[in-house]
C-alpha positions as CSV (number, residue, x, y, z in Angstrom):
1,X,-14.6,35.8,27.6
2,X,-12.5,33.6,25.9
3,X,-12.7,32.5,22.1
4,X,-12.0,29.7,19.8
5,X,-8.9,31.3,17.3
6,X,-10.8,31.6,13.8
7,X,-9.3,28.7,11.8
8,X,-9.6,27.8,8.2
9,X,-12.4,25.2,9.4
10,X,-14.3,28.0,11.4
11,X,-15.1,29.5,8.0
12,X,-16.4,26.8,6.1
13,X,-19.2,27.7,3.8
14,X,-20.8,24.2,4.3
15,X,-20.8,24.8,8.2
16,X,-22.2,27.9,8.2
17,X,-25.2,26.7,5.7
18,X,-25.5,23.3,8.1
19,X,-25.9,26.4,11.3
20,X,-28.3,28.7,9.6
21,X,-30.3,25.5,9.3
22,X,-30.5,24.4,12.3
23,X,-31.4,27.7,13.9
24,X,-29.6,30.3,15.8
25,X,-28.2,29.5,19.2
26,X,-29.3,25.5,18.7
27,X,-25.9,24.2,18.1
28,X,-22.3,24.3,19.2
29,X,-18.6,23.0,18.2
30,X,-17.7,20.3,20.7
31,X,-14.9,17.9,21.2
32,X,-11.7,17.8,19.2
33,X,-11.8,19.9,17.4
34,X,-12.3,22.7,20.1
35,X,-9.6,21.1,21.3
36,X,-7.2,20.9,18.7
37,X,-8.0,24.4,17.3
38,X,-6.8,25.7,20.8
39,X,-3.6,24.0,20.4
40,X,-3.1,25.3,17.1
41,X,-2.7,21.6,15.9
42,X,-5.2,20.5,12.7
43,X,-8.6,19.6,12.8
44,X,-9.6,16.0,11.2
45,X,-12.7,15.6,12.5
46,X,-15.8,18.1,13.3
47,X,-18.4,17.3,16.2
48,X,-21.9,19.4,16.7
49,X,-24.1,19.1,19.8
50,X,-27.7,20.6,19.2
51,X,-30.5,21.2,21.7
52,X,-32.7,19.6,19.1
53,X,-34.1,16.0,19.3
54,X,-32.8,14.1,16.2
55,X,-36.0,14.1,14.2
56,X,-36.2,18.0,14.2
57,X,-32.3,17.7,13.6
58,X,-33.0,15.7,10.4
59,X,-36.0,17.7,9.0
60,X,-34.5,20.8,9.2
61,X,-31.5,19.6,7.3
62,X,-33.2,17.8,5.0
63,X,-35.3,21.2,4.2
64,X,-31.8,22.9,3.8
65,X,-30.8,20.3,1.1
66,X,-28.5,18.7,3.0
67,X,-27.8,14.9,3.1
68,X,-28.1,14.1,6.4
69,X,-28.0,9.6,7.4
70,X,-29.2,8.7,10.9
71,X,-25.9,6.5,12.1
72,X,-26.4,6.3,15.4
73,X,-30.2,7.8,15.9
74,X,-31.3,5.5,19.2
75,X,-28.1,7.6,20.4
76,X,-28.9,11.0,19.4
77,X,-26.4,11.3,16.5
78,X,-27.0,11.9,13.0
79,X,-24.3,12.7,10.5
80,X,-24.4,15.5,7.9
81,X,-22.9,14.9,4.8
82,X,-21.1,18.1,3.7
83,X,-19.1,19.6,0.8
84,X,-16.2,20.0,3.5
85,X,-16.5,16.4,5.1
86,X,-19.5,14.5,8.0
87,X,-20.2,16.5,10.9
88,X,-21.8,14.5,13.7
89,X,-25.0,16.4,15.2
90,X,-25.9,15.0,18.3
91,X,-28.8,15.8,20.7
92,X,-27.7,16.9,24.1
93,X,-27.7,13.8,26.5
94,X,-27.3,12.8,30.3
95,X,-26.7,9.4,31.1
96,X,-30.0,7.5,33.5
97,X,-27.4,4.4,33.5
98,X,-24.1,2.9,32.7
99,X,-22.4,-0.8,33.8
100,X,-18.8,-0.2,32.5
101,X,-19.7,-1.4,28.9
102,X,-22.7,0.5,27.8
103,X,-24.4,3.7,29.0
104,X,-28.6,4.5,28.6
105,X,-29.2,7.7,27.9
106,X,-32.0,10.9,27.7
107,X,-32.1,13.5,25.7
108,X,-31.5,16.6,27.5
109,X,-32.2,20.7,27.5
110,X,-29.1,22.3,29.1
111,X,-25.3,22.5,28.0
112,X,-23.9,21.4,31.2
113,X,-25.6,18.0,31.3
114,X,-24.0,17.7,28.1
115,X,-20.7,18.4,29.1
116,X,-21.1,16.4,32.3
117,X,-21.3,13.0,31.0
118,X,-18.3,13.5,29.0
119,X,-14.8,11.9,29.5
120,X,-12.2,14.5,30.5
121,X,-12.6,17.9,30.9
122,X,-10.5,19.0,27.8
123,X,-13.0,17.4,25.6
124,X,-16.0,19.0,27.3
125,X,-14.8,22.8,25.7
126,X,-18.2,23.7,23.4
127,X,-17.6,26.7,20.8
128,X,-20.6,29.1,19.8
129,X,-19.9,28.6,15.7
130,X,-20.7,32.2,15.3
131,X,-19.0,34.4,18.2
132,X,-16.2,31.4,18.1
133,X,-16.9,32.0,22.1
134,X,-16.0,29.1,24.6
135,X,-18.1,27.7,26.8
136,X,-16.0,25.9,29.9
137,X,-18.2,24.2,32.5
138,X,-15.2,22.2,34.6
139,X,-11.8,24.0,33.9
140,X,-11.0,22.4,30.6
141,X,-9.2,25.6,29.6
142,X,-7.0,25.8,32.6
143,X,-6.1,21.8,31.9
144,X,-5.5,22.6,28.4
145,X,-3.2,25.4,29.5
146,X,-1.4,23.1,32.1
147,X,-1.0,19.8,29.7
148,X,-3.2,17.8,32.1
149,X,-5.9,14.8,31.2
150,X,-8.4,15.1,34.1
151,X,-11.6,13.7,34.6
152,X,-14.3,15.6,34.6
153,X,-15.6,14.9,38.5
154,X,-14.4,11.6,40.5
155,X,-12.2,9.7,38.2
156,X,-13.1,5.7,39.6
157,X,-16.7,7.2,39.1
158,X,-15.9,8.2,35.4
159,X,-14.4,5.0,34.8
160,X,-16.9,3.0,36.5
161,X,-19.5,4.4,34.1
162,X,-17.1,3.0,31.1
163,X,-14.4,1.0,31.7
164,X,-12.6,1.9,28.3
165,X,-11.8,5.4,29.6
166,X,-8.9,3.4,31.4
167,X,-7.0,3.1,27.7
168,X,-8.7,6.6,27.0
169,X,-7.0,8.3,29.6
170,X,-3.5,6.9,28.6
171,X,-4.1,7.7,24.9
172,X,-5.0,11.5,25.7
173,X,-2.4,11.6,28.4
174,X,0.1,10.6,26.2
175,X,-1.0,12.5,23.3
176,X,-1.3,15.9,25.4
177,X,-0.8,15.7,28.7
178,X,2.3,17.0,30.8
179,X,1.6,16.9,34.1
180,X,-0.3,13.4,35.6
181,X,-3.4,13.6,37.4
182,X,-2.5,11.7,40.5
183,X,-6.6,10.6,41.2
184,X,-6.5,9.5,37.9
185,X,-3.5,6.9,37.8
186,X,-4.8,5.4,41.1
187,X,-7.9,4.8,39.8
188,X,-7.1,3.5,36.3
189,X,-4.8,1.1,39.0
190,X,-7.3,0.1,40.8
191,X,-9.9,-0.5,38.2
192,X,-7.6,-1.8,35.8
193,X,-9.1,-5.7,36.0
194,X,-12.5,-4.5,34.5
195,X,-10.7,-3.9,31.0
196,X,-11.0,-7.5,31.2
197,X,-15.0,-7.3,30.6
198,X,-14.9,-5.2,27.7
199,X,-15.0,-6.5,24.0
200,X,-12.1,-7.3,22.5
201,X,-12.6,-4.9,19.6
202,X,-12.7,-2.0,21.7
203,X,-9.4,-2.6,23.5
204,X,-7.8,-3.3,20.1
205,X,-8.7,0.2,19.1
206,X,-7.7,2.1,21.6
207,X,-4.7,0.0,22.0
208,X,-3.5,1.0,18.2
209,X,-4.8,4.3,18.8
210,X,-2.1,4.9,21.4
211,X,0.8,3.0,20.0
212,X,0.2,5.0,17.0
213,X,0.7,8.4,18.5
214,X,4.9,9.9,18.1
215,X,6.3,8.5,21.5
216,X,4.2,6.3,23.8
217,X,7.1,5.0,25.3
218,X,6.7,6.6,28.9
219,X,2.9,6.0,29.0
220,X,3.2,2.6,28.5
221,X,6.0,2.0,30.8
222,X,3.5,3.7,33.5
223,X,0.6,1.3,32.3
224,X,3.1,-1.8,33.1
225,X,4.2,-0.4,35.9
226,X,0.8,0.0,36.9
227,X,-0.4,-3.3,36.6
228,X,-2.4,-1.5,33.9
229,X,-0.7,-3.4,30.4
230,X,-0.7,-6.9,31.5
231,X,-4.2,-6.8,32.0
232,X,-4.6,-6.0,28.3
233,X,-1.2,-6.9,26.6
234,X,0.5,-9.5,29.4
235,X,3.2,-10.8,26.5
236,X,4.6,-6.6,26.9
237,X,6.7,-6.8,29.8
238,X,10.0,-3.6,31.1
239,X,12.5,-5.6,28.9
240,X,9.8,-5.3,25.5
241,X,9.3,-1.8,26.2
242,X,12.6,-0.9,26.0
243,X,13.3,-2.4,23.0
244,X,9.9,-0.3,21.3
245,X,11.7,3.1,23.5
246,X,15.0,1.9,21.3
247,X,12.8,1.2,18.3
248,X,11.5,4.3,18.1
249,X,14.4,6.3,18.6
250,X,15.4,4.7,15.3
251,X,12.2,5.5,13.7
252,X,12.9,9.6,14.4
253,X,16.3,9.0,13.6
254,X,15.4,7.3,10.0
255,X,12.4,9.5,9.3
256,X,10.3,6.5,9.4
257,X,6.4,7.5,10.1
258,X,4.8,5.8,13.4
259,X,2.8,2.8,13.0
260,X,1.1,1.3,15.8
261,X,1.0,-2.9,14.5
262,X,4.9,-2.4,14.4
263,X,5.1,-0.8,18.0
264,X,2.6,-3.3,18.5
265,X,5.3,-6.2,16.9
266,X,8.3,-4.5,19.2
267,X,6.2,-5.5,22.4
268,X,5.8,-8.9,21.5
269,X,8.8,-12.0,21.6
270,X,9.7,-12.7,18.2
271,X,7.5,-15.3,17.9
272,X,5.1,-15.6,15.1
273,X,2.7,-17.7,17.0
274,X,2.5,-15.4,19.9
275,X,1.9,-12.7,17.3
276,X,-1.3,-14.9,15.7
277,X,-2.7,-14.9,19.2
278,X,-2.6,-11.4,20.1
279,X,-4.1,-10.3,16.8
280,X,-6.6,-13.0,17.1
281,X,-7.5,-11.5,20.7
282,X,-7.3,-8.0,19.5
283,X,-9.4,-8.8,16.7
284,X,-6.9,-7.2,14.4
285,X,-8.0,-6.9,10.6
286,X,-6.8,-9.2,8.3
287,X,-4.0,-6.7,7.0
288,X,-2.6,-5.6,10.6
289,X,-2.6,-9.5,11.5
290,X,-0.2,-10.6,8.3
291,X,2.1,-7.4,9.5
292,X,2.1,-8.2,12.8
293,X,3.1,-12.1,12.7
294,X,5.6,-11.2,9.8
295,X,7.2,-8.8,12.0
296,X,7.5,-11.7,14.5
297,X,9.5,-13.7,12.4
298,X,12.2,-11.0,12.8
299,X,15.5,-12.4,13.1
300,X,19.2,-10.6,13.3
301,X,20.0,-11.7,9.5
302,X,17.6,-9.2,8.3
303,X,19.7,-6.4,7.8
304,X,21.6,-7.7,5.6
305,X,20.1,-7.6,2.0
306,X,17.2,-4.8,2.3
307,X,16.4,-5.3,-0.9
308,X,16.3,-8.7,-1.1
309,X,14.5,-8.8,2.1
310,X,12.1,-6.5,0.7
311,X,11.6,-8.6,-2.4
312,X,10.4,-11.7,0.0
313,X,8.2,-10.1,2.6
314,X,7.0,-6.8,1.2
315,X,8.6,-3.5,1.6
316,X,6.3,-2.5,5.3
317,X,7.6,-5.9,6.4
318,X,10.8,-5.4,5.4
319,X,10.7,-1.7,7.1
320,X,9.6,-3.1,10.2
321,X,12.2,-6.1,10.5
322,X,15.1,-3.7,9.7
323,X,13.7,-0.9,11.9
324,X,13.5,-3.2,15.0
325,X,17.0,-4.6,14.3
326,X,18.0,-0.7,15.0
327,X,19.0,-0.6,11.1
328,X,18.4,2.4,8.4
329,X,15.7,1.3,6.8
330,X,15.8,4.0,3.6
331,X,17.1,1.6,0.9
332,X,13.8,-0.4,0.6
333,X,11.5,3.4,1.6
334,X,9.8,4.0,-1.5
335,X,11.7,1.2,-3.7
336,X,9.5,-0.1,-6.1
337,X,9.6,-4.2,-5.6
338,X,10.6,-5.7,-8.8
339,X,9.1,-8.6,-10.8
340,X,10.7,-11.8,-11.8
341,X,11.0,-11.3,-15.7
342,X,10.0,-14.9,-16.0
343,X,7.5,-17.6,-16.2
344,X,7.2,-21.2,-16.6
345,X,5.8,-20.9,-20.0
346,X,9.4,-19.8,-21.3
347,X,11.4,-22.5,-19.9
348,X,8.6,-24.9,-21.3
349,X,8.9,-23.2,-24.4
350,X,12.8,-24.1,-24.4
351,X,12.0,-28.0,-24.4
352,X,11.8,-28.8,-20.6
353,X,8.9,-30.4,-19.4
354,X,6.7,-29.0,-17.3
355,X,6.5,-30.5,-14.1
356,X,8.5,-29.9,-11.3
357,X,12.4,-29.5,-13.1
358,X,10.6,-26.5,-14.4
359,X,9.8,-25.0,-10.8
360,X,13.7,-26.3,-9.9
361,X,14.7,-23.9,-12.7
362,X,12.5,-21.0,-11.9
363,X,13.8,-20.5,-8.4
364,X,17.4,-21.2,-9.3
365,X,17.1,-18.8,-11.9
366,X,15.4,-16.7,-9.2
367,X,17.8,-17.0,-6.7
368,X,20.4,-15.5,-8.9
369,X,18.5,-12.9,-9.9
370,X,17.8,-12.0,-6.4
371,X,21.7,-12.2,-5.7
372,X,23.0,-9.9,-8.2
373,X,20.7,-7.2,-7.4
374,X,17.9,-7.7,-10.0
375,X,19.2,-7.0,-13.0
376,X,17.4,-7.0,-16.2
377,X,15.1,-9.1,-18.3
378,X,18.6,-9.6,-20.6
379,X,20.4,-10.5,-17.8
380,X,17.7,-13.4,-16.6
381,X,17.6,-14.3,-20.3
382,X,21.5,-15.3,-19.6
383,X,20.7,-16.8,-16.1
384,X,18.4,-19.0,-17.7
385,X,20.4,-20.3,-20.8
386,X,22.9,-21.0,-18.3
387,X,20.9,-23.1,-16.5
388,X,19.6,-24.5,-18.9
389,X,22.9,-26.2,-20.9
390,X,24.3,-27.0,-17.0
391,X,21.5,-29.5,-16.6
């Protein structure tokens, strides 16, 4: 019989208390972090699956004192609010439909329903939360021991039911996986056009999602090769994932922490209109947008004044330009961008009128600031005079 390692999760007061009041033998560990915890890599985020229907799953809890909110309820899940962090609690399920976008489900009464309708067989491991002992109904062990993404059953059916397991697939394979699954990489193949049906939010996810991870270099090389990528990133041809491969190697060679809108930038010309389009397709937050197009406005002068590129675009900007460029990035990494010692109101105050020989003076001023290295309030004190009896 095999068991989940104890980790420092597995003895959370909080968890034990949301257990007891569920009831014994009505809820198991699923998911991640089973997953993880066999790995031995740390657990983020804690999933339940009960036998309970929701409404018993919320009145118990409630009874327990514990906060539970009912975010996705018509689905089965309801989220506890612990001490420790949410736990999902969902109701076991089957699935009576699916059309590639959407699934209708039914509650169900045994485990390996459950498991059935999950993705891959490595996330369909369930943990007893008090004998730690796994339950394995499709070999998700063995995968897990041989660094494989499989699905669980027919692989075109899997994706057939959701078409976003495509992109799952190369996140998990690229996150843990080792050896391919050759069903799988025909049938992402061949199903690849039905990403094409699916919102654009969804693909934007997963898409960051697996440029995020340490090296997804070789997964999305497969993808283009694959005819998978141009379905749901055509500007990412061979030549722009070499230069993210190269891009990244700086990155590990820098120290510089992964960050998927500037793998996302490295796959895309250097074109800040291009990079407008993609995040508007993506739906990209506002944030992720302004770093991707100012990423696209790389150019090879950028390496040349970190500082004072830093100054102009913002130090993740300036990260990302440099980085790209194959520079070392750790002169602007944790610099603290100055501020211009001076306002308008001073050079007014010195008899000029305000209008625009004031804003003439300010960025001249500026400009020499910026070129000797930002020196201090003194020092712009003496730019300014200087400009001042040159006019």
């Amino acid at each position: 019989m095999a068991e989940l390692p104890k980790a420092e999760w597995t003895t959370r007061a909080d968890l034990a208390a949301l257990v007891a009041a569920l009831g014994e033998g009505t809820v198991r560990w699923v998911g991640g972090a089973v997953r993880d915890t066999l790995l031995g890599e740390a657990v983020h985020d804690i999933d339940a699956a009960t036998t309970l229907p929701p409404e018993t799953v919320i009145e118990r809890l409630k009874n327990a004192d514990i906060r539970v909110v009912p975010t996705g309820i018509d689905h089965g899940t309801v989220t506890a609010v612990l001490d420790g962090g949410p736990v999902e609690v969902t109701t076991l399920r089957k699935d009576v439909s699916t059309d590639g976008r959407r699934a209708t489900v039914e509650f169900a009464s045994e485990w390996r329903d459950d498991a059935a309708r999950r993705d891959f067989t490595i996330n369909a491991l369930y943990a007893d939360p008090e004998t730690l002992e796994i339950h394995d109904y499709f070999g998700g062990m063995a995968d897990l021991a041989m660094r494989r993404v499989r699905f669980i059953g027919s692989a075109r059916a899997r994706i057939q039911e959701d078409h976003l397991r495509i992109l799952r697939y190369y996140r998990f394979q690229a996150r843990f996986g080792a050896e391919l699954d050759a069903e799988a990489e025909d049938a992402c193949a061949e199903l690849a056009e039905t990403l094409m049906g699916l919102s654009r939010e969804r693909v934007g996810w997963e898409l960051l999602n697996l440029l995020g991870l340490r090296d997804p270099s070789p997964t999305l090389a497969r993808m283009q090769a694959r005819g998978v990528l141009p379905v749901v990133l055509p500007e990412a041809g061979a030549r722009e994932i070499e230069h993210m491969e190269i891009m990244i190697e700086t990155e590990q060679m820098y120290g510089v922490p992964p960050n998927a809108v500037r793998r996302l930038a490295a796959l895309l010309p250097p074109v800040p209109s291009i990079a407008e389009t993609v995040a508007a397709r993506l739906r990209l937050s506002r944030a992720q947008r302004e770093r991707l197009v100012c990423a696209a406005g790389r150019n090879p002068m950028d390496g040349r004044d970190a500082h004072s590129l830093a100054y102009e675009l913002g130090t993740d900007c300036a990260i990302d330009r440099i980085v790209m460029l194959g520079g070392d990035p750790t002169a602007v990494s944790g610099w603290e961008v100055p501020n211009f010692p001076l306002k308008g109101g001073q050079i007014v105050s010195r008899g000029v009128t305000a209008g625009p020989e004031v804003a003439r003076i300010l960025r001249e001023v500026e400009r020499r600031w910026i070129s000797e290295g930002f020196p201090s309030e003194t020092r712009v004190q003496q730019l300014l005079e200087e400009e001042l009896t040159g006019r």
